[in-house]
VEXRO-145977 format. One record per atom (N, C-alpha, C, O): residue in three letters; x, y, z. Coordinates in pm, whole numbers, plus 32768, in hexadecimal, padded with zeros to 4 digits. Each point is the difference from the previous one (the first is absolute). Layout:
N
AlaXYZ
...
***
This chain:
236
Unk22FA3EF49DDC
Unk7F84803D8033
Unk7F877FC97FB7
Unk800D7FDD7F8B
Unk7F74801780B6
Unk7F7E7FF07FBF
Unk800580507F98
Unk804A80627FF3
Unk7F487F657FA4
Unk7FF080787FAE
Unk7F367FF97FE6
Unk7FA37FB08001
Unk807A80DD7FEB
Unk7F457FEB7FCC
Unk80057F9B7F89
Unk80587FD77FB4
Unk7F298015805B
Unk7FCF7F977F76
Unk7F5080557FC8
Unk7FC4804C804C
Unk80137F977F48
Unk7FAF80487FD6
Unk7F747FB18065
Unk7FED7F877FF3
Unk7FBF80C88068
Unk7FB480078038
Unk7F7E7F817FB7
Unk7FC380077F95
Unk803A7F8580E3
Unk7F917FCA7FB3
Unk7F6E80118026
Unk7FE8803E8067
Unk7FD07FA07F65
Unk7F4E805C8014
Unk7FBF7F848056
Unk7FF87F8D7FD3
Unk7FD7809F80B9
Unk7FD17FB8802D
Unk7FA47FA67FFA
Unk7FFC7F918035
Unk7FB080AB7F81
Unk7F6680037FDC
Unk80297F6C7F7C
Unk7FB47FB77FC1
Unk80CB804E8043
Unk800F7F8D7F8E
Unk80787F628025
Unk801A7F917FD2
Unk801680DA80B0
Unk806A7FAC803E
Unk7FC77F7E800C
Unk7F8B80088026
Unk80A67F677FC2
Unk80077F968009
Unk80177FD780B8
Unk7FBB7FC78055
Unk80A980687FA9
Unk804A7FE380B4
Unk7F868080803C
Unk7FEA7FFB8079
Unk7FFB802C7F6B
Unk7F778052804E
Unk7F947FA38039
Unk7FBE800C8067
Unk80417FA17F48
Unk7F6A7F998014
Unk803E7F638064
Unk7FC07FB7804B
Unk80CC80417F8E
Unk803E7FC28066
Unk7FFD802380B7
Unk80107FAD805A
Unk7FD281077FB8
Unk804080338077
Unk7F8380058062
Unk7F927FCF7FE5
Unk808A80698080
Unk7F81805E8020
Unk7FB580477FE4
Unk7FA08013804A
Unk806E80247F54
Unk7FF1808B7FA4
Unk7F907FBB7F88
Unk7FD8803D7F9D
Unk80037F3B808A
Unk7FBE7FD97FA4
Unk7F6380217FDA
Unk7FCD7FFA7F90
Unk7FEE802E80FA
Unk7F8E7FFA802A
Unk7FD4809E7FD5
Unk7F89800E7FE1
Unk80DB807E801A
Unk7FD980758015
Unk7FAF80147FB2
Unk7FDE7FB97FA2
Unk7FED80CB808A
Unk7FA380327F59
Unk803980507FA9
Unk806680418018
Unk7F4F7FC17F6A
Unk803480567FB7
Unk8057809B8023
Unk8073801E7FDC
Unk7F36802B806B
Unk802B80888036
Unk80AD7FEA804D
Unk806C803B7FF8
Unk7F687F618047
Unk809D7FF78056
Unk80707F8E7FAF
Unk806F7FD4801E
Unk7F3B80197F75
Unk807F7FBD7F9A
Unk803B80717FC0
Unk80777FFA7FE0
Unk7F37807F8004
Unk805B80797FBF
Unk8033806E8051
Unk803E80617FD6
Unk7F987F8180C2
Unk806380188059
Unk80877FDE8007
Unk805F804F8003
Unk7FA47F408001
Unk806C7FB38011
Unk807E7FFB7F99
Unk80727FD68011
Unk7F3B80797F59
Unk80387FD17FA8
Unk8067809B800B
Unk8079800E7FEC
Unk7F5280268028
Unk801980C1800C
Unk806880378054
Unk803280707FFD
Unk7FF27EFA8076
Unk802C803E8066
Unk80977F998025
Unk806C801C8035
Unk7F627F797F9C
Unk808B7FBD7FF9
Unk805F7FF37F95
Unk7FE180137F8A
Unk80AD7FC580A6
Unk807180307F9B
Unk80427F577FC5
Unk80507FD88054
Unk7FA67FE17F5A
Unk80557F657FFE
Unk809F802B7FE1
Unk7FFF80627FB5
Unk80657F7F8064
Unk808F7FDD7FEC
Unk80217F737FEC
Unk7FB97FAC8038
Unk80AE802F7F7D
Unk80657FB17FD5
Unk805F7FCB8075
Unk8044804D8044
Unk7FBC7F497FCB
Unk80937FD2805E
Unk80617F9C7FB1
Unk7FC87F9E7FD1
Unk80AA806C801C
Unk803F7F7D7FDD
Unk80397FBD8089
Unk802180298070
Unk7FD77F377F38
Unk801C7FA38068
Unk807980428079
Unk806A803B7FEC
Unk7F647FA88074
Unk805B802F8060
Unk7FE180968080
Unk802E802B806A
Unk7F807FEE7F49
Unk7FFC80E78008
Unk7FA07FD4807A
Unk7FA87FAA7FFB
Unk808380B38086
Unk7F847FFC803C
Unk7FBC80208007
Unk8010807A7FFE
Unk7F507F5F8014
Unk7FA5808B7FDF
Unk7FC780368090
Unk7FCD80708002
Unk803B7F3F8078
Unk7FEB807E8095
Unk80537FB28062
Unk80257F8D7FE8
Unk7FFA80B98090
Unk80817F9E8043
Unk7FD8800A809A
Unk7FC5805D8037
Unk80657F3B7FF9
Unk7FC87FE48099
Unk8024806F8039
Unk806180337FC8
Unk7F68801C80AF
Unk8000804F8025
Unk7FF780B37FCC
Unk802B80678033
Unk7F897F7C7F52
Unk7FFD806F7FD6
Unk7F57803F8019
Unk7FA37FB18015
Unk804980E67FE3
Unk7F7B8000801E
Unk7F8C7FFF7F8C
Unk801F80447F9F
Unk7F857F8D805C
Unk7FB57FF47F60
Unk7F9A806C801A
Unk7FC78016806B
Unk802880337F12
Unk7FB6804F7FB9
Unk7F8B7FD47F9D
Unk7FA980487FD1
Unk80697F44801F
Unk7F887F967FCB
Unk800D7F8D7FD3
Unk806D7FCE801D
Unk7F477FEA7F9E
Unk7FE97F797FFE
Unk805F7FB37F7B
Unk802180527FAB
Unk7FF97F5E8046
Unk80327FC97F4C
Unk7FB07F9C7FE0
Unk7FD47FB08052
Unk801A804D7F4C
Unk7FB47F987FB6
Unk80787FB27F8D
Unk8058804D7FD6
Unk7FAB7F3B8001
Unk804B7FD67F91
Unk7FB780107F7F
Unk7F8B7FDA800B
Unk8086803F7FB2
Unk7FCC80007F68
Unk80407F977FB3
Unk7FC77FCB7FA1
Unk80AF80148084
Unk80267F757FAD
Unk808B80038056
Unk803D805D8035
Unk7FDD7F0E7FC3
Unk80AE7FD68005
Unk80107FBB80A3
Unk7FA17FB27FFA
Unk8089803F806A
Unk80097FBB8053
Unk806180688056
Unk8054804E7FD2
Unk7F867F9C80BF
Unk802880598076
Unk80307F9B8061
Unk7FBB7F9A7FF8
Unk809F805F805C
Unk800B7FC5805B
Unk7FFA80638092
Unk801B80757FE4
Unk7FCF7F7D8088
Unk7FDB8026805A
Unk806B7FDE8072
Unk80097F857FFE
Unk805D80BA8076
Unk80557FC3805B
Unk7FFD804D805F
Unk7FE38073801F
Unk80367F4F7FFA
Unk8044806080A3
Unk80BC7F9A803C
Unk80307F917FED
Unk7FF080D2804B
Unk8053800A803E
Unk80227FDE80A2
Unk7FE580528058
Unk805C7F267FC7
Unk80167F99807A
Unk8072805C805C
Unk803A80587FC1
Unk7FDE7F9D80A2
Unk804B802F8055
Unk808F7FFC7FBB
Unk803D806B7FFE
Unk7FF47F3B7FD3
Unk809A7FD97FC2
Unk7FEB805B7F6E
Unk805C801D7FB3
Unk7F2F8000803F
Unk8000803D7F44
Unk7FF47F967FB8
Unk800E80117F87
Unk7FD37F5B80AC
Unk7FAA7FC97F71
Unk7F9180437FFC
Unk7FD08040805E
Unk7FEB7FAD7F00
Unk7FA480118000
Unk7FB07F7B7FC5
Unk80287F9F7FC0
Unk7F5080888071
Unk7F8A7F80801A
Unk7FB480427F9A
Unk7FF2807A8009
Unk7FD67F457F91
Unk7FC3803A7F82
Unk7F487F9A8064
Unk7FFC7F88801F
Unk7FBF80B67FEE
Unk7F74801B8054
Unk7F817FF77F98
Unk7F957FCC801D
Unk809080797F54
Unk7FA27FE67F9D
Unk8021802C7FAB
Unk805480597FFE
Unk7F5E7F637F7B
Unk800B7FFA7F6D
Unk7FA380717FD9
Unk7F907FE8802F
Unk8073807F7F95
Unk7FAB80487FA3
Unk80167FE67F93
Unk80707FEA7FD1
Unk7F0780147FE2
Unk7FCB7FEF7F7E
Unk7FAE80657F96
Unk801B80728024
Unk7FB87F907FA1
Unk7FCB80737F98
Unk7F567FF5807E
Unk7FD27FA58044
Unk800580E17FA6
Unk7F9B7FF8807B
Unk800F80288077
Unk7F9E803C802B
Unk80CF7FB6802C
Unk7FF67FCA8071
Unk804880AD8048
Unk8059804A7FD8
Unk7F567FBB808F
Unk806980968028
Unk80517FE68078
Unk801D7FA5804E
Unk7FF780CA7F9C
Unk80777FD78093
Unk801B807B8028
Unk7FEC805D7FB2
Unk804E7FBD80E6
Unk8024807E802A
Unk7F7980258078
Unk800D80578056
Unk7F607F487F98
Unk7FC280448026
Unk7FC1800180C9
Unk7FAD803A8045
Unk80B97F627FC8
Unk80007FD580A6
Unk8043808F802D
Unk7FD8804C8059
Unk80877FC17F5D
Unk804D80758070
Unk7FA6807A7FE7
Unk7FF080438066
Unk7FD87FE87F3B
Unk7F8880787FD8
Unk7FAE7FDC8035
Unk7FAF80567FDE
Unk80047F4B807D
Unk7F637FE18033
Unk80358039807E
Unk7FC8805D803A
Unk80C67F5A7FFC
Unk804E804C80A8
Unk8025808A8009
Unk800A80418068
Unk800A7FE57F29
Unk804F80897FE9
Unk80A07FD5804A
Unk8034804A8054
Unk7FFD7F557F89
Unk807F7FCC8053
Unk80617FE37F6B
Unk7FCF7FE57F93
Unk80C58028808B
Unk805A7FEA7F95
Unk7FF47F707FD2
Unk7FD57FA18041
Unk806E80637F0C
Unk7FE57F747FE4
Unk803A7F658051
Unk80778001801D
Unk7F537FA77FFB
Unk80347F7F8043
Unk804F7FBB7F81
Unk80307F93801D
Unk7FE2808F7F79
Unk80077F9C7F9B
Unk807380567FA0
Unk80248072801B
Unk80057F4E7F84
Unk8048803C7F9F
Unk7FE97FB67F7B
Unk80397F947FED
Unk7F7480A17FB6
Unk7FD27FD67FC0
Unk805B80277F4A
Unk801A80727FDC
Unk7FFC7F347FE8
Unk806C7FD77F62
Unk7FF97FD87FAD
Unk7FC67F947FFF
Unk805A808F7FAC
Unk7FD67FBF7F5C
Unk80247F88800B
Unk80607FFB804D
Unk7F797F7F7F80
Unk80397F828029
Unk802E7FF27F43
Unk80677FC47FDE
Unk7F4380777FC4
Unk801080167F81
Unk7FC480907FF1
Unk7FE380438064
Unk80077FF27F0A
Unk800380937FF6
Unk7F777FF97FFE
Unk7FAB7FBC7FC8
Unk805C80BB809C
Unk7F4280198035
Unk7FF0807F7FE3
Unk805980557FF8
Unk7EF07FBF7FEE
Unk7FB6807C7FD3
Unk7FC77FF880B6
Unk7FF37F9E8049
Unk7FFF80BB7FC7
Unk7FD4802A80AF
Unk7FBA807C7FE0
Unk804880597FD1
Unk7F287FC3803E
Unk7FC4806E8030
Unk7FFF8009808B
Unk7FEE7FA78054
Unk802C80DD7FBC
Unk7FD980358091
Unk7F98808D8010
Unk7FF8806C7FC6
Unk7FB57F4780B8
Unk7F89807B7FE9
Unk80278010808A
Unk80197FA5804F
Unk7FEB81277FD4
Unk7FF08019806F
Unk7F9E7FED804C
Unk7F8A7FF27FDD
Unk80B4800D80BF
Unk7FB680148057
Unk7F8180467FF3
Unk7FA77FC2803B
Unk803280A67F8D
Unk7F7B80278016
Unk7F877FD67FAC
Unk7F8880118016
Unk80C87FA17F64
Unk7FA27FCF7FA3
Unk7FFC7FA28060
Unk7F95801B8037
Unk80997F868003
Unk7FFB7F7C8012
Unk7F767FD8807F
Unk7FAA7FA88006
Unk808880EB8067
Unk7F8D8004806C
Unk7F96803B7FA6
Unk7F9B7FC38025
Unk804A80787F95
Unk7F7880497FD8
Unk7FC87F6A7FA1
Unk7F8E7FD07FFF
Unk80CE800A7FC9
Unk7FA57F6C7FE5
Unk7FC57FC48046
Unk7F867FF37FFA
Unk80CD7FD48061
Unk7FD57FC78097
Unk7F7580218005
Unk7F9D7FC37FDB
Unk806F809A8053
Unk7F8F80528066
Unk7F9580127F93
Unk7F908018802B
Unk80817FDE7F3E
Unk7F557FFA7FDD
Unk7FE87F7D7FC1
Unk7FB07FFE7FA3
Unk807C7FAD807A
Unk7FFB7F777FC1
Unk80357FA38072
Unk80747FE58021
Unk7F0F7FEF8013
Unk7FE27F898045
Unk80247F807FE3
Unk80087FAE805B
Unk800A80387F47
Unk802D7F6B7FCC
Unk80A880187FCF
Unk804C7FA08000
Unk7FE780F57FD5
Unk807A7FD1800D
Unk80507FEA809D
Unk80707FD38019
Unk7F2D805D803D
Unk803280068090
Unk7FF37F6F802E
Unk80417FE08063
Unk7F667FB47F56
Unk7FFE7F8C8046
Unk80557FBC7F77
Unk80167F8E802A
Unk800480757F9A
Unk808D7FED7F95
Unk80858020805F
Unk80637FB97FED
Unk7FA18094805D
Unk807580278042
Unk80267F988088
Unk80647FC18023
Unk7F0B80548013
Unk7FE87FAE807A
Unk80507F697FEA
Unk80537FC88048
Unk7F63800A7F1F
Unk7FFD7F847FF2
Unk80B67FD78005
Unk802F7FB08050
Unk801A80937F53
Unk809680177FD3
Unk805580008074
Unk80727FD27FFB
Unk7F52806A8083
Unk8035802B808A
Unk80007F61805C
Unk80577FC1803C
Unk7F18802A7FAB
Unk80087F588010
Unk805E7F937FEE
Unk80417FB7804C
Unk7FB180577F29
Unk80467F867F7B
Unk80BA80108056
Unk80487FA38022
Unk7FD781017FEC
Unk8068800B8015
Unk80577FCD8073
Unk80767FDB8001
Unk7F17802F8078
Unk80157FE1807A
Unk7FE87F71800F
Unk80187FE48075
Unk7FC17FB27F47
Unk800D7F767FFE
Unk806C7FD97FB6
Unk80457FA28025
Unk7FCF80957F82
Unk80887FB07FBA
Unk809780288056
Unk80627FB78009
Unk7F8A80E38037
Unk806D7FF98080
Unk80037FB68079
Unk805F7FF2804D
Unk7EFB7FCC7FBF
Unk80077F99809C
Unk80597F8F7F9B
Unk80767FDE8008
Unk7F297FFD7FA1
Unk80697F817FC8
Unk805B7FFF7FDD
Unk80327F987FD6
Unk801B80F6802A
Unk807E7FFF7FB9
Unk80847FD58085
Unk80687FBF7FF3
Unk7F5C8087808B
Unk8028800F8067
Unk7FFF7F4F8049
Unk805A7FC7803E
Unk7F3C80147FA6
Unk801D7F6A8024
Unk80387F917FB6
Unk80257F928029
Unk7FDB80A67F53
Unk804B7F887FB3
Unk80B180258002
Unk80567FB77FCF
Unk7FC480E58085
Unk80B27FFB7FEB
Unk801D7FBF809C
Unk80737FD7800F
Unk7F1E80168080
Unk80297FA78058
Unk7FF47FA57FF3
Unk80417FC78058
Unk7F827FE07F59
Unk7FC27F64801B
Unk801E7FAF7F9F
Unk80047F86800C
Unk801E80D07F6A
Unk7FF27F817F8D
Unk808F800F7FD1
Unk80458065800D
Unk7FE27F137FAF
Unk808F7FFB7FF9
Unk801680317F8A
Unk7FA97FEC7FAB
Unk80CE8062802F
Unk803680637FA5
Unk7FE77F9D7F48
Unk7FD8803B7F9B
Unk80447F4D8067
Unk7FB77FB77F7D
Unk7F55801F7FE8
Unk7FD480137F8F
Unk7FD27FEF80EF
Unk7F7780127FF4
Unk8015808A7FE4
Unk7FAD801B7FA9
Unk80858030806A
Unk7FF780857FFE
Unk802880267F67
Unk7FBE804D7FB9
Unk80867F8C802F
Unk804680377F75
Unk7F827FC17F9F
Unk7FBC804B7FB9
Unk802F7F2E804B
Unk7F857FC17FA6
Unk7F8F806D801C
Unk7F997FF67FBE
Unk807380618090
Unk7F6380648028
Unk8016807C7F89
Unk7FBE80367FA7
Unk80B47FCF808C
Unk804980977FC8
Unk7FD57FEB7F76
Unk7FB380527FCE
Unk807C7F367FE3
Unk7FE37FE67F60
Unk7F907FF57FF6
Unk7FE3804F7FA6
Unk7FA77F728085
Unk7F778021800F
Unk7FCB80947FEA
Unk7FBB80297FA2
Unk8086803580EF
Unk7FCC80867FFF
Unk801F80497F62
Unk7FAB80287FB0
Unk80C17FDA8046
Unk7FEA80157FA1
Unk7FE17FD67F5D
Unk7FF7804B7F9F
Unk7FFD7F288068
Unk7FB080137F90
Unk7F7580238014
Unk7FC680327FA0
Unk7FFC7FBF80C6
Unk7F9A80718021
Unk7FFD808A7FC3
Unk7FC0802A7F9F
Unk80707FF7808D
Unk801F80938012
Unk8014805B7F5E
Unk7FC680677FDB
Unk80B67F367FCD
Unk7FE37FF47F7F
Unk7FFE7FBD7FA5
Unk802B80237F92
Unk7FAC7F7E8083
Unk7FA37F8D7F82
Unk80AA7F877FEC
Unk80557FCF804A
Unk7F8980337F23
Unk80577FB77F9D
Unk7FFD804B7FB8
Unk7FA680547FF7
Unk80D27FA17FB1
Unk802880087F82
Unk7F8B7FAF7F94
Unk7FA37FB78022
Unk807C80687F71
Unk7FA17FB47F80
Unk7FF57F6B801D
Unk7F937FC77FFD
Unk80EF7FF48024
Unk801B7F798008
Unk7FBB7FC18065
Unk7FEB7F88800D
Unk7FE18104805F
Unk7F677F6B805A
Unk805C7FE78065
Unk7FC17FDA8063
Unk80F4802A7FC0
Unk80487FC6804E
Unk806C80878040
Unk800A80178079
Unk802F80257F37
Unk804E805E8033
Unk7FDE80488032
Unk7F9080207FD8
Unk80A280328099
Unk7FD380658065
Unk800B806A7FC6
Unk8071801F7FDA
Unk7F258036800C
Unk800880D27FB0
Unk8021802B8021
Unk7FC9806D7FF3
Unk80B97F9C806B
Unk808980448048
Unk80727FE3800D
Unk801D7F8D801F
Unk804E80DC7FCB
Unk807E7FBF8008
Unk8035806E8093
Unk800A8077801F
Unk80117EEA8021
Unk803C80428093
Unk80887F97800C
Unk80197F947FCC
Unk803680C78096
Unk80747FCD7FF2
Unk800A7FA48097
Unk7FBF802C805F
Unk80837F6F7FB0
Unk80357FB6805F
Unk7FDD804E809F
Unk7FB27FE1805A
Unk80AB808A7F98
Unk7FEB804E8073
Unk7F6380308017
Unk7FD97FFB8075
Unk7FDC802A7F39
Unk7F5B80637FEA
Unk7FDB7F628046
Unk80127FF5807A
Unk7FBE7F9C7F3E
Unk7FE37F86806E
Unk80257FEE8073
Unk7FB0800C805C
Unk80DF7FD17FB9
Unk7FFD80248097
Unk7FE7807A8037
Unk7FF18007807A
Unk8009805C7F42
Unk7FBA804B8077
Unk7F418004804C
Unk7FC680288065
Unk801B7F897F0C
Unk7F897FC28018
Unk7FEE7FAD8078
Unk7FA3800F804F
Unk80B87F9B7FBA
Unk7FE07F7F804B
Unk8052800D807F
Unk7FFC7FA38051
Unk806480E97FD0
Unk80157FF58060
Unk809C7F7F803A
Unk801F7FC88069
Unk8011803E7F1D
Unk80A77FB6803B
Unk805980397FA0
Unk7FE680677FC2
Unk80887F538030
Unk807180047FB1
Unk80037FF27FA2
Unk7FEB7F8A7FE5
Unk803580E97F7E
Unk80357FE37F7D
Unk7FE97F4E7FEC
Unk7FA67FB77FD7
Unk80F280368068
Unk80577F75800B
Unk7F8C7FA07FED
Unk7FFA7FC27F96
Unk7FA8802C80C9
Unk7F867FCC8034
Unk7FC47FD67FAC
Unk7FFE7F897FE1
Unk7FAF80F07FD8
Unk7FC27FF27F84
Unk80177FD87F83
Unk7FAA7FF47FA9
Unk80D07FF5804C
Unk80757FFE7F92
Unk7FE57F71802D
Unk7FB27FC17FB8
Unk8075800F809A
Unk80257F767FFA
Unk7F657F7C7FE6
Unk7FF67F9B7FB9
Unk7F9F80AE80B1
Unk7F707FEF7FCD
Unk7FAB7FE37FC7
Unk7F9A7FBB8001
Unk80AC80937FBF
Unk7FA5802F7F56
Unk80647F877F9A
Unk7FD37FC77F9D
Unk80A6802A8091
Unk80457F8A7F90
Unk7FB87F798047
Unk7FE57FA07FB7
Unk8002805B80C6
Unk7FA37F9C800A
Unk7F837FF87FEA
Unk7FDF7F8B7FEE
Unk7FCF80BD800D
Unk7F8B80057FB0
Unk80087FDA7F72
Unk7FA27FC47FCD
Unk80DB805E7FE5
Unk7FFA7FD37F61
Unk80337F928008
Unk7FFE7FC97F92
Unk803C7FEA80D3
Unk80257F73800D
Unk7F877FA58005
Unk7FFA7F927FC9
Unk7F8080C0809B
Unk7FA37FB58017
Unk7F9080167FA4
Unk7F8C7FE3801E
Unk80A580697F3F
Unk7FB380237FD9
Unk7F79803A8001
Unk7F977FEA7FC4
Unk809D808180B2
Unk7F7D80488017
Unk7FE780677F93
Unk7F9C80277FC4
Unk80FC7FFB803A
Unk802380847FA2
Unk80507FE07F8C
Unk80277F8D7FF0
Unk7FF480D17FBC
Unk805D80047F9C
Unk804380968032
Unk7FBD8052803E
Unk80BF7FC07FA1
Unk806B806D7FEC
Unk804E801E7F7C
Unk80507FBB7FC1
Unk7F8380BE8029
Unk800480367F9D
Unk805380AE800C
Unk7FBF80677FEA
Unk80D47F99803D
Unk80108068804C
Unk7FD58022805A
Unk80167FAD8058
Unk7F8D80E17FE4
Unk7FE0803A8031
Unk7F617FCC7FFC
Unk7FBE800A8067
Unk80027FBC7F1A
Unk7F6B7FBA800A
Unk7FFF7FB78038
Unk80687FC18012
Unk7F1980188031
Unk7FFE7F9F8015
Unk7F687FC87FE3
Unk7FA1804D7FF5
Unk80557F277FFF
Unk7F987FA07FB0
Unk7FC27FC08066
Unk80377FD68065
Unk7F4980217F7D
Unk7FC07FC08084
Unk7FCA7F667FE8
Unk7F867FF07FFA
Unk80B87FBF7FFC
Unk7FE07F737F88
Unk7FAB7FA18087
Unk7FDF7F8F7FDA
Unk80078088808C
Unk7F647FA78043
Unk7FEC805D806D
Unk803F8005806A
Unk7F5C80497F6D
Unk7FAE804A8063
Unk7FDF7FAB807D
Unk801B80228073
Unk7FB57F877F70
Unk7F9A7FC2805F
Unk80627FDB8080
Unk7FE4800D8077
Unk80B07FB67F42
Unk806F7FC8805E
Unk802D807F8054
Unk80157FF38079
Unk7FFB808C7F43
Unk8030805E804A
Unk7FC2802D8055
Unk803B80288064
Unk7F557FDE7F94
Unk7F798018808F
Unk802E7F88805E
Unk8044800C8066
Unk7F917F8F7F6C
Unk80207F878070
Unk809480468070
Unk80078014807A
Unk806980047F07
Unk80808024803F
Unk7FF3806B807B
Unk80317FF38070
Unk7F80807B7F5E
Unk7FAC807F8033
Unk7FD87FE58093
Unk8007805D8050
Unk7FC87F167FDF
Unk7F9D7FEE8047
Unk7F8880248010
Unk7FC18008806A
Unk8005801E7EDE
Unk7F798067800E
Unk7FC47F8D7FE5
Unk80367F937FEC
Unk7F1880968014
Unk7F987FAE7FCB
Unk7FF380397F5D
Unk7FFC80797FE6
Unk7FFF7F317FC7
Unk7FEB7FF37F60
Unk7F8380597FF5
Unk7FCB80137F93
***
């Protein structure tokens, strides 16, 4: 089970100034602080599950989330990366509709969650977190057109070179400038990219053939950016 963790202060939170939540004012920073609860997940724990109904929003406070849903056969398609900052939960609370997503510790995460009524009474007196929201609703809905056209059109090697991109996006490097700040397993990639374990497995040993990458267990090393975009089919 989750467990509480000692409550961190908004007004000082780091991943606060990362979120939406960056812009508020004072008054509704000690709103916020009064009214939401943070918990603990270890790797694995879920913290809300597709089809369930939400009562309010989550925010990460630290550690990494992955985001899925569930394919007709029961794969699941991992849709997005959460990061310290970043909330989630809050599409199905804007519809009042159950969650689309099932959202997981990918490593051990701090998750605040603020209810529903803090979350609209923010809204509604703060104008700029409403175009903070707008903007997120945007960002979100382009990376699903492109997500949606790169699993018809681009071939499963361009795809996987994207996948290692997104996320080193998503979370940096390691100290070394090269390793990816996540450890995901064989399967968590392909579910990224949309094929087979096998697939990726085999891939990814060609990528360290073509020295794109290094393998390091479960790490992996990103030794020419520039080649892996090319691989990507993105622009540099």
């Amino acid at each position: 089970m989750q467990k509480k963790v000692a409550q961190p202060e908004c007004e000082h939170c780091q991943a606060r100034y990362k979120s939406i939540f960056c812009s508020i004012g004072q008054d509704q920073v000690h709103e916020l602080d009064t009214t939401k609860h943070c918990q603990h997940f270890k790797k694995g724990q879920v913290i809300f599950s597709e089809g369930s109904r939400p009562h309010g929003l989550y925010c990460v406070n630290s550690g990494k989330v992955k985001l899925t849903m569930l394919g007709d056969e029961g794969r699941e398609q991992i849709v997005h990366l959460a990061k310290d900052g970043d909330i989630m939960g809050y599409r199905a609370l804007l519809s009042n509709d159950t969650y689309s997503l099932t959202a997981t510790a990918l490593e051990d995460a701090s998750v605040c969650f603020i209810p529903r009524s803090t979350f609209f009474g923010l809204v509604e007196k703060n104008a700029s977190l409403s175009l903070q929201l707008i903007k997120l609703l945007s960002s979100e809905l382009r990376s699903a057109e492109r997500q949606i056209t790169d699993l018809a059109q681009k071939p499963v090697r361009e795809r996987l070179a994207e996948a290692l991109l997104f996320i080193k996006e998503t979370y940096g490097f390691e100290a070394d400038g090269q390793t990816l700040n996540v450890t995901m397993t064989r399967e968590e990639i392909a579910n990224i990219v949309g094929t087979a374990t096998e697939t990726v497995i085999r891939l990814l040993s060609d990528f360290k053939t073509d020295k794109l990458i290094g393998l390091n267990g479960k790490k992996i090393k990103v030794l020419d950016l520039a080649k892996l975009i090319r691989t990507a089919n993105m622009s540099d």
